[in-house]
N, C-alpha and C positions, 0 to 999 in steps of 0.2 A: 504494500500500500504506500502511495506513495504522499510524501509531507503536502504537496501542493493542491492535494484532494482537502485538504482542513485550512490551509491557509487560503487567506482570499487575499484579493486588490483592490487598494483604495480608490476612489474617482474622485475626477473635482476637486475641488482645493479640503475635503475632508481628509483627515491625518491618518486614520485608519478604515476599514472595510464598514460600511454600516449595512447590518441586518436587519431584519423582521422575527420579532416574536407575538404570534398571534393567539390569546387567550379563546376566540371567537365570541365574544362578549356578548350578551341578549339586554337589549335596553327594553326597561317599561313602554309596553305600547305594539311590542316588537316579538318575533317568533325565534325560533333555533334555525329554522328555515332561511330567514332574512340577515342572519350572521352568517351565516355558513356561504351563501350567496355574496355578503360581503370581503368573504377570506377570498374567493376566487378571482375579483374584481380588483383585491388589494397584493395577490400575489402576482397576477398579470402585471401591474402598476408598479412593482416592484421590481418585478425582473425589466420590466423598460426602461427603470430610471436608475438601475446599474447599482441596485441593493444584491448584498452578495448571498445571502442565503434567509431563507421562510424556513422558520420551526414551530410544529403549533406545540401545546403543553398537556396534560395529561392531568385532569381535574374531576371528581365526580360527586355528585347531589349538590351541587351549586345550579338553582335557576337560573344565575344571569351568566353562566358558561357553560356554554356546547362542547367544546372541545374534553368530551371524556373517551370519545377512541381516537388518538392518533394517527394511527392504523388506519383508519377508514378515510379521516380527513384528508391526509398524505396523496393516498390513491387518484381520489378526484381533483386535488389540485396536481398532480402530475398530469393529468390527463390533460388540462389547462393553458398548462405552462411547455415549456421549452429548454430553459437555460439554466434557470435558476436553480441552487440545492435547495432542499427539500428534507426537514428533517423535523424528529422529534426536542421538544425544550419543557420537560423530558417524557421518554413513558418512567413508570416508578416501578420498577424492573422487583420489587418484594409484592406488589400485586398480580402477578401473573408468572406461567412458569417459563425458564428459557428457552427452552425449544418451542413455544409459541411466539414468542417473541422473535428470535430467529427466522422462522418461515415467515413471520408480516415483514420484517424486512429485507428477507431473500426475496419475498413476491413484489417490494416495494423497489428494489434492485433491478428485478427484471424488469415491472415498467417502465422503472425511467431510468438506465442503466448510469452508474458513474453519476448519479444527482443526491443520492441518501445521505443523510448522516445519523445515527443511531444515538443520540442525546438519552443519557438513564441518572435516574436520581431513586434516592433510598425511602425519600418519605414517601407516606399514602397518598398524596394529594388530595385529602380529603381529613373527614372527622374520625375518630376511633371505630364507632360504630358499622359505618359504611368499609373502612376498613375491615374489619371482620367481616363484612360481607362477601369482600373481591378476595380475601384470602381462604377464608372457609375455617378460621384460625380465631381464638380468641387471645389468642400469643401472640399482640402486637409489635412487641418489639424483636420477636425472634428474626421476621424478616428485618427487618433493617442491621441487625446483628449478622446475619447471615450473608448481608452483601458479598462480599468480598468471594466468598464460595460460587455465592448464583452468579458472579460476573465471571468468573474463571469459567465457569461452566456455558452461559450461554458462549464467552469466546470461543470452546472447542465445537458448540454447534455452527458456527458462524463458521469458521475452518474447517470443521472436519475434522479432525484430529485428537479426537480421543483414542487413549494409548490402547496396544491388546490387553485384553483381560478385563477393561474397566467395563460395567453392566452397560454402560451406552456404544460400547464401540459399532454394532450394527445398528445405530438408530442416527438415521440424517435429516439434515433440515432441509426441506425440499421447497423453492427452489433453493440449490447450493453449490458449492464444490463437485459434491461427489456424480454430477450428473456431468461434469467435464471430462471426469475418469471414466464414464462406462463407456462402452462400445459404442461407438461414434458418438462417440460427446465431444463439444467442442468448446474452445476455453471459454471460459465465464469473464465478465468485466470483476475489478475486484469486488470484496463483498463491502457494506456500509463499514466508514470507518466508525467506530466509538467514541463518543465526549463521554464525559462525567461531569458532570451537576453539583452544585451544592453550593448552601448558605451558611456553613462552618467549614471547621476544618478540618474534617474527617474525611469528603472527598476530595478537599484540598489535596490534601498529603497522599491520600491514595491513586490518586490522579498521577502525582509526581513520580513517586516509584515505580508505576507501571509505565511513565514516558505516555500516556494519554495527553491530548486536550483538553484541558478546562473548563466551565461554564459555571461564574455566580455569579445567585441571584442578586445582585444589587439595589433593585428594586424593592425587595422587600428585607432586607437586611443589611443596609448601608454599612452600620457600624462596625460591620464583619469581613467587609471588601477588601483592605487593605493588607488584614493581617492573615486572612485566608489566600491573597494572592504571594503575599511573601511565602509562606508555606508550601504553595505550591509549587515555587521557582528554586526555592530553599531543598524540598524534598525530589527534584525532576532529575532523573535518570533518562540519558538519551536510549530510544529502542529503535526500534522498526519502525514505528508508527512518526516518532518525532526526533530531532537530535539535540532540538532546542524547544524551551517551555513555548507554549502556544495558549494564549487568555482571552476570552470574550466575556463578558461581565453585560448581562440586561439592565437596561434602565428604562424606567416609565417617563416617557419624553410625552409633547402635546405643545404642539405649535397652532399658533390661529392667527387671522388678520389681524386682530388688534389683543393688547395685552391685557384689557378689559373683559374680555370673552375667556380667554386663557383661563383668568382667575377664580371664574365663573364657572365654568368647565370641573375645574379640578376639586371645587367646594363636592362635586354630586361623587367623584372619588373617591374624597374621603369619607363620606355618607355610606357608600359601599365597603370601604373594607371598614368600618368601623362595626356595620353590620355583620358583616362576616366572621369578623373576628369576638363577637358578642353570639356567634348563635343568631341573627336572627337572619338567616337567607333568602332572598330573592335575586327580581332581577335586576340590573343595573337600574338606577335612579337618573329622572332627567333632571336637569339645573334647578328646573322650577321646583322640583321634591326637594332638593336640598336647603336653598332658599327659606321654604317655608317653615323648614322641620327645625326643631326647638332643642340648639345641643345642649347640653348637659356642660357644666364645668370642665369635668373629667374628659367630654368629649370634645371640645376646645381645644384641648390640650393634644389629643391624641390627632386631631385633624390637622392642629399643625404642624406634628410632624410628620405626617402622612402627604400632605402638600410641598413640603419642604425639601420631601424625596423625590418629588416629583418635575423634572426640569422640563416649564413654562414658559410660554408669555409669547412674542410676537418669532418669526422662522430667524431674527440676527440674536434676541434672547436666548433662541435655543441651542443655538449651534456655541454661542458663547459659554453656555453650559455644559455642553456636551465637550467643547473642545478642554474647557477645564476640568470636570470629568478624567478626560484620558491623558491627562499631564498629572494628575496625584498620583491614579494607577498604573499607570504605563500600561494599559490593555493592549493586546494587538487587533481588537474589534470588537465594535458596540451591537450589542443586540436591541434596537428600539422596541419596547412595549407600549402601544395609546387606547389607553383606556380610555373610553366616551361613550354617550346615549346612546347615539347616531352613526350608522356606520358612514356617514357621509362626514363626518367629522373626523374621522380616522382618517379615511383615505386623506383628506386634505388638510392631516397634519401631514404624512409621510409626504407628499406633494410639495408643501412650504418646505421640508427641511429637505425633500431633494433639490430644490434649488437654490436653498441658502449654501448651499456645499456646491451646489452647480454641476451635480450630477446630470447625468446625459439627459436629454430630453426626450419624452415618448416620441 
């Protein structure tokens, strides 16, 4: 596999690669239907304005997000698309088993050969409960303990290559490898390469040692950015895969015409995760929900700093944030997340900050 399948190139006067991370977000008013519709509109949009890679994320029993099979959404925007990679941010690789996860991206391989990227993180994406649903387990933490085994494991499905004797050595992930090897087989493009995920630094450091990719969430764990990426640079062994550390770090960005709207915008945000993070789930909030709704002291406090993580205001605001951003961490590529009502809001944040950077134009 080769390093230039994970590294990307920057365009336009931006400093490093900017990507797409899409939650497929459901506003009030709105269906799963008309998000899902929106990712295809935003991942065309994407790949024309010379964003280097689309990963949707891996979340379940949340109303105001579609995005719970990866798997499924990948497919159809491949069908889509063209150019652009195409990957998961992440699936949460202790909800389901590896050799399932293997075949959706052996099958995610073959349609769109050389465009996967296989993003895996440890938590549930989700609450306790729903967790024990996807695992069948009421030993929530055994999968997240277990990483390190289920990742060694789906790798030899992905290869092929489990030794003799071990109980899987005749069980393949199909599509894979081992149909290159049979009688008139012919070689396979390589299989998805592997990121690793995370908002501490557990898959910091484990990223390092195995010479993986990197991916944190900065967005929702700011204060963990810096010293989870020194960990990772700190713990990185060159492999196969890398010879040198490689970091993309998400950030919830939102650009709009004027800085007024921006701020407005980001108020129904933090109304969202303030919900979510209390238990009380739905679907995305529009401005005027937020507006209306009567916070709490406590929730004052929590929305600013829920906005504060959030880099706003007009596409010269944002790029000045994002450019300072990638000078504290030295990331080698930004992953943009934009939360909003409206998918038309979305598309044309990414739009303003493709051409605050002066990415190509559709």
């Amino acid at each position: 596999m080769a390093a230039d399948e994970i590294r990307g190139t920057a365009h336009g006067s931006a400093p490093v690669p900017l990507s797409v991370l899409d939650l497929a977000i459901v506003g009030a008013g709105s269906t799963a239907t008309d998000a899902l519709r929106t990712g295809v509109r935003l991942a065309r949009l994407a790949e024309a304005r010379g964003f280097h890679r689309y990963w949707v994320a891996e979340h379940h029993s949340m109303p105001g997000v579609a995005s719970s099979s990866p798997a499924v959404i990948l497919a159809h925007l491949a069908a889509h698309t063209d150019r652009i990679r195409l990957g998961s941010g992440g699936v949460m690789l202790p909800n389901h088993a590896p050799l399932v996860i293997a075949e959706q991206f052996g099958t995610l391989e073959a349609l769109a050969p050389g465009r996967i990227d296989l993003g895996l993180g440890r938590a549930p994406g989700t609450d306790g409960a729903t967790a024990a649903a996807l695992r069948r387990t009421d030993a929530l933490t055994e999968g997240a303990d277990d990483f390190p085994e289920q990742l060694a494991e789906l790798t030899r499905f992905l290869d092929d290559d489990f030794p003799d004797g071990h109980r899987y050595r005749r069980i393949h992930a199909i599509p894979g490898p081992v149909q290159s090897s049979a009688p008139g087989g012919v070689q396979s493009p390589h299989r998805p390469p592997v990121w690793l995920l995370g908002s501490s630094g557990f898959s910091a450091r484990l990223a390092g040692l195995l010479g993986l990719p990197f991916a944190f969430a900065h967005h929702f764990s700011a204060q963990n950015t810096i010293p989870a990426l020194d960990l990772y640079r700190e713990s990185f062994r060159p492999s196969a895969v890398l010879d040198e550390p490689y970091t993309v770090i998400g950030v919830s960005a939102l650009a709009t015409d004027e800085e007024r709207e921006a701020r407005r915008q980001v108020r129904a945000v933090a109304l969202s995760m303030i919900r979510l993070r209390t238990g009380r789930h739905g679907l995305f909030p529009s401005p005027e929900e937020a507006e209306a709704y009567a916070f709490s002291p406590m929730e004052e406090e929590l929305a600013a700093s829920i906005t504060g993580n959030v880099v706003h205001g007009t596409p010269d605001e944002v790029r000045s944030g994002l450019d300072d951003l990638h000078k504290r961490t030295g990331a080698d590529e930004l992953l943009l997340t934009t939360h909003a009502h409206r998918g038309e809001l979305r598309l044309r944040s990414y739009e303003l900050v493709a051409d605050a950077y002066g990415l190509p134009t559709a």
